[in-house]
N, C-alpha and C positions, 0 to 999 in steps of 0.2 A: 747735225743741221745740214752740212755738205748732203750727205747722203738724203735728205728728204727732198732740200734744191734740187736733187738730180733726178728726184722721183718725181717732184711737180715737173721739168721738165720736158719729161719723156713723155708720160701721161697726157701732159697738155698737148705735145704734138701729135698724140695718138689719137687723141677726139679731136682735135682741130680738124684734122685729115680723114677720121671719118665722115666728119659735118658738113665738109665740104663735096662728098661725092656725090648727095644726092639733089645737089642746088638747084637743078633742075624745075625740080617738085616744088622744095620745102625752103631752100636758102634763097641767101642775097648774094650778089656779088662782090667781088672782095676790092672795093675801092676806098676803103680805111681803115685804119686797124683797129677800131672798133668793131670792124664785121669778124677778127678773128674770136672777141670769147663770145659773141653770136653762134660765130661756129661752131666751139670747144660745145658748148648747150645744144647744141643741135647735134652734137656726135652723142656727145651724155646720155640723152633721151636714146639716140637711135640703141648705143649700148645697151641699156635698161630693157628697149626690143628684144635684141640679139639673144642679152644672155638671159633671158625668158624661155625662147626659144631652145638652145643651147639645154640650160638644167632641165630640160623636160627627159634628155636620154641621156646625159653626160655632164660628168663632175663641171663646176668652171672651170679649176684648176684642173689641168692649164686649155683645155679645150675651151672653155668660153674667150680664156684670156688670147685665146694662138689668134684663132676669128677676129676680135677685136681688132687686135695691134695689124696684123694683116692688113683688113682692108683700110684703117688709117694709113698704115704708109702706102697703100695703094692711093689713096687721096692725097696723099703729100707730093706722090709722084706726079701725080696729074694737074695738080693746081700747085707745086712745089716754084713756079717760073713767077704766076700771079703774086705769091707769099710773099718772095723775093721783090717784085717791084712794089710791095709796099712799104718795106723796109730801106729801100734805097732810090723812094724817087724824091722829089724836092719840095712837097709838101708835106716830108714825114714831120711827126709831132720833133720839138724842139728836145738838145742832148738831157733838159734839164726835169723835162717830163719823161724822160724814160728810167733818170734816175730816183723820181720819185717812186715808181711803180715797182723800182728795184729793189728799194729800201722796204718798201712795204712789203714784198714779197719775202725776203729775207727774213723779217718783222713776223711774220705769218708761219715760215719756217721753222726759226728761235720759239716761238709759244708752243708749235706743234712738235715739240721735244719733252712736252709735259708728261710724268707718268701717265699711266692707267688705272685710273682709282675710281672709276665710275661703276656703282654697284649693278645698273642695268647690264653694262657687259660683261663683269662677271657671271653674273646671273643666266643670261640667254644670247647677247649680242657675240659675241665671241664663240658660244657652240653652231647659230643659225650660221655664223662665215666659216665655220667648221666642217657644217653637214654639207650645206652647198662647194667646198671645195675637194669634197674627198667622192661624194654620190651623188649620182642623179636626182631628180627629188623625188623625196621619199615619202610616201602617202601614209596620211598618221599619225606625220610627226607630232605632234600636239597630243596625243595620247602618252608618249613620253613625257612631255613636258608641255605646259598648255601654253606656255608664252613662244616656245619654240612654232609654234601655227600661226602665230603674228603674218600675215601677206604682207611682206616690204620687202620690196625687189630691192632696195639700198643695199642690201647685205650682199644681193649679188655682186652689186657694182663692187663692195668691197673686198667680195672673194678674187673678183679679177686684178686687184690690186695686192689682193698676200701675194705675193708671185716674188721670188729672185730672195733678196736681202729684206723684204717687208714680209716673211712669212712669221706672224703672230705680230705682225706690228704695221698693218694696213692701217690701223686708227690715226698713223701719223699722217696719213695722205686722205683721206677718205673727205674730212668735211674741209680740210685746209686747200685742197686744189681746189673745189668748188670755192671757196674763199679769195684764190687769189684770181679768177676772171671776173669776179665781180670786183676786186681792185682795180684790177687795170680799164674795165669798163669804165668805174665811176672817174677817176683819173683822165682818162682819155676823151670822155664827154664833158670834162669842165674845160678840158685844153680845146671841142669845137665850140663852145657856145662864145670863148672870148676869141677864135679866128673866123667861124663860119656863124652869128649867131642868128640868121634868118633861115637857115636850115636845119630842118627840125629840132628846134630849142627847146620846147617842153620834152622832149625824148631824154635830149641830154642833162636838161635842169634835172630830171626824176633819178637821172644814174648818178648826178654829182648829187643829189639828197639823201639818196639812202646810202650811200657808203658809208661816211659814220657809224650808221645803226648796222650796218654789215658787220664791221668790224666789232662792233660792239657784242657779238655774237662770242667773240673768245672769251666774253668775260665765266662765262658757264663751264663747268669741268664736262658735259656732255658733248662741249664741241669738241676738245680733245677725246673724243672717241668711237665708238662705234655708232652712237647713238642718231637716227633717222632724222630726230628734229630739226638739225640747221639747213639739213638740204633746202627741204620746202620755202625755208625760209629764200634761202638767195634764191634759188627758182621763180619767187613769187614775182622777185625783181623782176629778172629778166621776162616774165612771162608778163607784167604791168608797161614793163616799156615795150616792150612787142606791139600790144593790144593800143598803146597809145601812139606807137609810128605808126601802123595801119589807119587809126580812124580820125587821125588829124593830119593824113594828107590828103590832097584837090579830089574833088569829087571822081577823078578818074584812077584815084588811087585804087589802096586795098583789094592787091592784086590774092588771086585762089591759095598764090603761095605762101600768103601772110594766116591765109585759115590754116592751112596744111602745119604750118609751123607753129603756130600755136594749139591745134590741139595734139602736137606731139608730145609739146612739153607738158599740157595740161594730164595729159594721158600717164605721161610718164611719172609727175608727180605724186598724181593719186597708187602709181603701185609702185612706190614709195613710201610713201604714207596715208592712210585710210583719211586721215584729218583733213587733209589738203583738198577733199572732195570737193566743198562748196566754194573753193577758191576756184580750183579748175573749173570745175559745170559754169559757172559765173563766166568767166574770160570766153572757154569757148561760147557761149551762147549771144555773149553782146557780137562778139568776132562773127560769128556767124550769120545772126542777126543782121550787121552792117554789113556784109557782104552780097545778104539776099536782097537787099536797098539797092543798094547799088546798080545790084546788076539785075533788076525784077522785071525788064524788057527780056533777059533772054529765054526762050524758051529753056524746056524742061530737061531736053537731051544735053543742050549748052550745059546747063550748070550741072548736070552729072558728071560732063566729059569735066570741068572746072574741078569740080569737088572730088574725085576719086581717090586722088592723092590723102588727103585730107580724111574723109571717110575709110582709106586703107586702113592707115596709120593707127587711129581712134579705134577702129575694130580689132587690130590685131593687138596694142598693148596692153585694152581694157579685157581681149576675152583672154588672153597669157595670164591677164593677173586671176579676174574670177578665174579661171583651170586651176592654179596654183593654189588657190584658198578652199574649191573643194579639195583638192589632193592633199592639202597639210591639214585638215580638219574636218569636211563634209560638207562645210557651209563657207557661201562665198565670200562672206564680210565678218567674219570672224575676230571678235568674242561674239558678235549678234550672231543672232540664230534664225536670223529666218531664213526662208530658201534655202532649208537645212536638206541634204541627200539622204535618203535611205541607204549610203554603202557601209560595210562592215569595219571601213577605220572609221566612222563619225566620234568624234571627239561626243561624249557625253554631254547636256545640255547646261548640266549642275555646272561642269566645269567649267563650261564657255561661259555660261554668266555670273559665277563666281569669278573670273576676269573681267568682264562688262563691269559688277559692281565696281569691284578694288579701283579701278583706272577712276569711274565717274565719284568715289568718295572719296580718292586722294585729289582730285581735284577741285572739291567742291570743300573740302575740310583738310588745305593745308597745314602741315606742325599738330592735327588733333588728333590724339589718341583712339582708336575706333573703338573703346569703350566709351567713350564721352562725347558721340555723335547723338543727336540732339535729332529725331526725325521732321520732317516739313524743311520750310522755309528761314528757318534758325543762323542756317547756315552764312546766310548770303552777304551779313552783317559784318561776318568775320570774312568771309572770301576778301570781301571790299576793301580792308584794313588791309589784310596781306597783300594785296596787289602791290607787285614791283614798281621802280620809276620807267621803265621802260615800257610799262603800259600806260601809267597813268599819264606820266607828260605829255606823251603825243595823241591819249584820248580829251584831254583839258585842253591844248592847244587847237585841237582838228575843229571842237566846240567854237570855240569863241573865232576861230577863221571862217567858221558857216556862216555862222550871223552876219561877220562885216562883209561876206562875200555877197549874200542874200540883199542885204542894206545897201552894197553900190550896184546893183543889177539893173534897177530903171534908171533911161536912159542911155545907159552905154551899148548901143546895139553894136556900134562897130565890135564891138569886143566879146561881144556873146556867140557869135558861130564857133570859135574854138575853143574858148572858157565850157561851153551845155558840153561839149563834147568829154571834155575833163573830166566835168563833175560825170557825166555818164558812166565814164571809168570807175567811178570809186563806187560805182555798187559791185566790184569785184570783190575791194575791203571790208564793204559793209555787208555783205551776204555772209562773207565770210567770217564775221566778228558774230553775227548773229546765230548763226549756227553754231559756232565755239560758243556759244553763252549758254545756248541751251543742252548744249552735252555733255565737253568735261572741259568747264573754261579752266584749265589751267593753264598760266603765262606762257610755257614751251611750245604746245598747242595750239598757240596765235598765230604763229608765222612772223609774218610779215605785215601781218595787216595792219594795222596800227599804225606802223608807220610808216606804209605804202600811203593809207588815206589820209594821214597828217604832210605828204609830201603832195600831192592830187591837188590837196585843197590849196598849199601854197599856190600850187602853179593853176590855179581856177583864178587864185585873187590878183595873183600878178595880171594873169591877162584879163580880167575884169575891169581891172584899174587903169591901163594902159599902161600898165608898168617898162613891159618887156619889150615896147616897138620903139623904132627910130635908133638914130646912133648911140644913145645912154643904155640903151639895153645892154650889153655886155657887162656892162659896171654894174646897173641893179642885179643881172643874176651874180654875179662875182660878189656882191656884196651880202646879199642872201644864202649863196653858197658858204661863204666864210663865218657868218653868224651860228649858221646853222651848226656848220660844224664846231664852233665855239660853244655853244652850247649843249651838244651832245658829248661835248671831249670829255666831262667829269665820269661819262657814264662808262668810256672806252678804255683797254686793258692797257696799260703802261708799264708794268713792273715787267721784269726779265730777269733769269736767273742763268747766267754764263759761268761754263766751266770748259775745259779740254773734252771733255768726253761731250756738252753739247755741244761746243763747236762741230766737232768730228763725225761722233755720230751719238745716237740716242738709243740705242734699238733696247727693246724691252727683254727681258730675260723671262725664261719659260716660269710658271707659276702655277700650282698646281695645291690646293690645300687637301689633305689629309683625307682619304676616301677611302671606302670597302666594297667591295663586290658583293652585291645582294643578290640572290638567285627568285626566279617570281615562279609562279607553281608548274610553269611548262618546260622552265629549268633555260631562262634565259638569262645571265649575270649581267648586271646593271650595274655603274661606278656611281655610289651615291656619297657625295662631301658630308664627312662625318666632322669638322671643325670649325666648319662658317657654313654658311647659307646659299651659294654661289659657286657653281663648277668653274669657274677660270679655264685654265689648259690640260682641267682633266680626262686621259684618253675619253673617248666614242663607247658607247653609250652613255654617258651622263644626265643626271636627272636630279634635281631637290626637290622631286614628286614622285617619290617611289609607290608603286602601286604592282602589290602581288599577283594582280589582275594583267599586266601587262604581256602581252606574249605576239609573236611574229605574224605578220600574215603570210608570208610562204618562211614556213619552217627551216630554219638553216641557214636561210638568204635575209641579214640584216639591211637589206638594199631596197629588199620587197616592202619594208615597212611595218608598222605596229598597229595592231587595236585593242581592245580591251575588253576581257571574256566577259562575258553577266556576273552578279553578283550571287554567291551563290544563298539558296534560299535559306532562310534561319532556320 
């Protein structure tokens, strides 16, 4: 545990302090310490840029990671004075909020000591942090293995984290440091709504709402590990309350760098995970949208000089990632096939959609046997039963808050300029919920959304009702806050399992199941697990889809990449 405390944080001052350098653009200024995991998100994303860029010629390890850590302490150097007077001037939060956030972190720590028994990263999570820390990327890769073509830059972020004492055991840092800025966020926004609560209090009500279900996030063995799903999720946060400090401050707000900043994250999310799409497209668009409002006197040069920032950003993460998804497959959205390349590594179509199915029919027919999948609309009945509570409560609740929100709406004008604004937000949720519906709704796949829009809606109805103004207001959100979290607490992980060695430390011991080297007809030897189903830490080339067709595109040079010779005629 010591030793993961130590890796949150280093790590955390290392995006804090890249986040900070380009404030100019994309940041806020550091006048609470709420802006520092503002920051740490906004180094996060830039990182996800960098080491884009970076694996296109060179391993991460350690060249993505050197770049990285570099220019954070280059940002620490320079805003290291500001850091400092927010930790020692006389509005800092109280001794007893800092140990709440303490405990939690530690709490976040202690769980991320869990083995590695997630069978997706035996499987491909663990070679993708493999290939990216050892090679540049390697065009093809998906003809070795087809989940190996997966486009999710996460795994970058990951390889830059195997580094020092976490080499084969980044999983312990990867989703829990994203975990512990959205602790101290939500933590540090319930301590402004009860000292400052006429400053932006819906921003803050949304960070002290979703931390429950944050945390709620460890209840899955996938967050203890490599696995891309929880990013998105806390991202979503962060990227929801972005979108709502921007368009619920005074008409003079929603400055270029509130767009800038938001579609970095949006950017960076989607090449992270392909799912997150319709959550990102959604946020930048309303963002962008309310931007062009705003400012629709200025001419046309203005708002280019305004947006460049912004449009940088968006172009250079979204074309790193398509680059990256034709280079590891041929096709830029891969398992889909459309916009497929004519180059010589193109991943087969059989096999790309022979992944598209498996993903949308484990999703659509959890726990069912795929001999006993039933074709049509069969399915849907049973999807419905299987839904977790972590969908259902907060999709039954977000219901029946519509209706009484809807039902006190005439008459209360005072309250509806920043209530429409709210609900405006939640078609970020609901875009986002609709499009998981019709793809592959499985629960992990949601995000956030659920109950990103079941926290919207509260904070619609509050200020519908005139709940939240005058001097009671610190007490109704204090009291909604505390509800909330009472009521989400059955769903949050409590159990702990303490010994000496997690005290101390946890690191995972090398694992490698029982493998042969198979040779393929141009006499390339391949390490295929011959005792379970899943390469774990078995050396480079590894595959549980050996194919005698496999052979190099530059002969000799495993660096150069793989494709896959024709088949030969009967």
């Amino acid at each position: 545990m010591l030793i993961i405390l130590v890796g949150f944080a280093f790590w955390s001052a290392v995006l804090i302090g890249l986040g900070t350098l380009p404030r100019a653009w994309l940041g806020r200024p550091l006048s609470d310490l709420t802006d520092l995991p503002i920051a740490f998100w906004i180094g996060w994303a830039l990182a996800i840029l960098l080491l884009q860029l970076v694996n296109f010629v060179l391993p991460i390890r350690p060249w993505g990671a050197v770049l990285v850590i570099a220019l954070g302490v280059l940002g620490l150097a320079l805003r290291g004075q500001e850091i400092r007077r927010l930790m020692t001037r006389p509005r800092r939060p109280p001794l007893v909020v800092l140990l709440v956030i303490a405990a939690l972190v530690v709490f976040v720590a202690l769980r991320s000591t869990t083995p590695l028994i997630e069978g997706d990263s035996g499987e491909y999570h663990l070679g993708s942090v493999a290939w990216s820390s050892a090679y540049p990327l390697l065009r093809g890769l998906g003809n070795l293995m087809p989940r190996l073509a997966f486009n999710q830059s996460f795994f970058l972020y990951a390889a830059m984290l195997d580094l020092g004492p976490f080499v084969g055991n980044a999983y312990q840092l990867t989703n829990g440091l994203l975990l512990v800025q959205v602790v101290a966020l939500g933590v540090l926004s319930l301590r402004r709504i009860l000292s400052a609560p006429r400053d932006g209090a819906p921003r803050w009500m949304f960070y002290t709402l979703m931390l429950p279900p944050a945390l709620h996030q460890m209840n899955d063995e996938r967050f203890f590990s490599l696995s891309p799903d929880s990013a998105p999720f806390l991202l979503g946060i962060v990227l929801l309350g972005e979108c709502l400090d921007s368009i619920l401050r005074p008409e003079h707000g929603g400055e270029a760098r509130d767009v800038a900043r938001v579609t970095l994250l949006s950017a960076a999310g989607v090449a992270c995970k392909q799912s997150f799409l319709a959550f990102a497209f959604s946020a930048v668009l309303i963002i962008w949208l309310a931007w062009l409002w705003r400012h629709r006197r200025l001419n046309l040069r203005a708002r280019v000089l305004a947006l460049w920032p912004a449009l940088s950003l968006g172009v250079l993460i979204a074309g790193g990632w398509l680059a990256r998804g034709l280079l590891l497959s041929g096709y830029p959205f891969f398992p889909t096939t459309a916009l497929a390349l004519p180059v010589p590594w193109r991943v087969p179509s059989a096999m790309a959609l022979g992944e598209l199915n498996w993903i949308v029919m484990r999703a659509r027919h959890p726990g069912v046997n795929p001999d006993q999948i039933v074709p049509g609309m069969a399915w849907l009945a049973n999807w419905v039963r299987s839904l977790p509570n972590s969908i259902t409560k907060p999709a039954e609740i977000s219901a029946a808050l519509l209706l009484f929100t809807l039902a006190l709406w005439p008459g209360r004008a005072g309250s509806q300029h920043d209530a429409s604004r709210v609900l405006a937000v939640t078609a970020i949720p609901v875009v986002s919920i609709g499009y998981w519906l019709v793809t592959a709704p499985a629960p992990r796949f949601a995000g956030s959304a659920f109950w990103a829009l079941l926290a919207l809606l509260i904070l619609g109805f509050v200020l519908v009702a005139g709940l939240g103004g005058g001097d009671h207001g610190p007490v109704v959100y204090a009291v909604i806050a505390v509800t909330f979290f009472i009521w989400v607490a059955p769903l949050a992980p409590w159990k702990l399992s303490l010994s000496a060695r997690t005290l101390l430390d946890a690191r995972r011991g090398w694992r490698a199941p029982e493998y042969s080297a198979q040779v393929t007809h141009t006499g390339l030897a391949v390490n295929v697990p011959t005792s379970e189903d899943e390469c774990w830490d078995t050396p480079l080339p590894c595959t549980t889809h050996f194919s005698d067709r496999l052979a190099l595109l530059e002969p000799g040079n495993l660096a150069g990449g793989f494709r896959l010779l024709p088949e030969a005629p009967p």
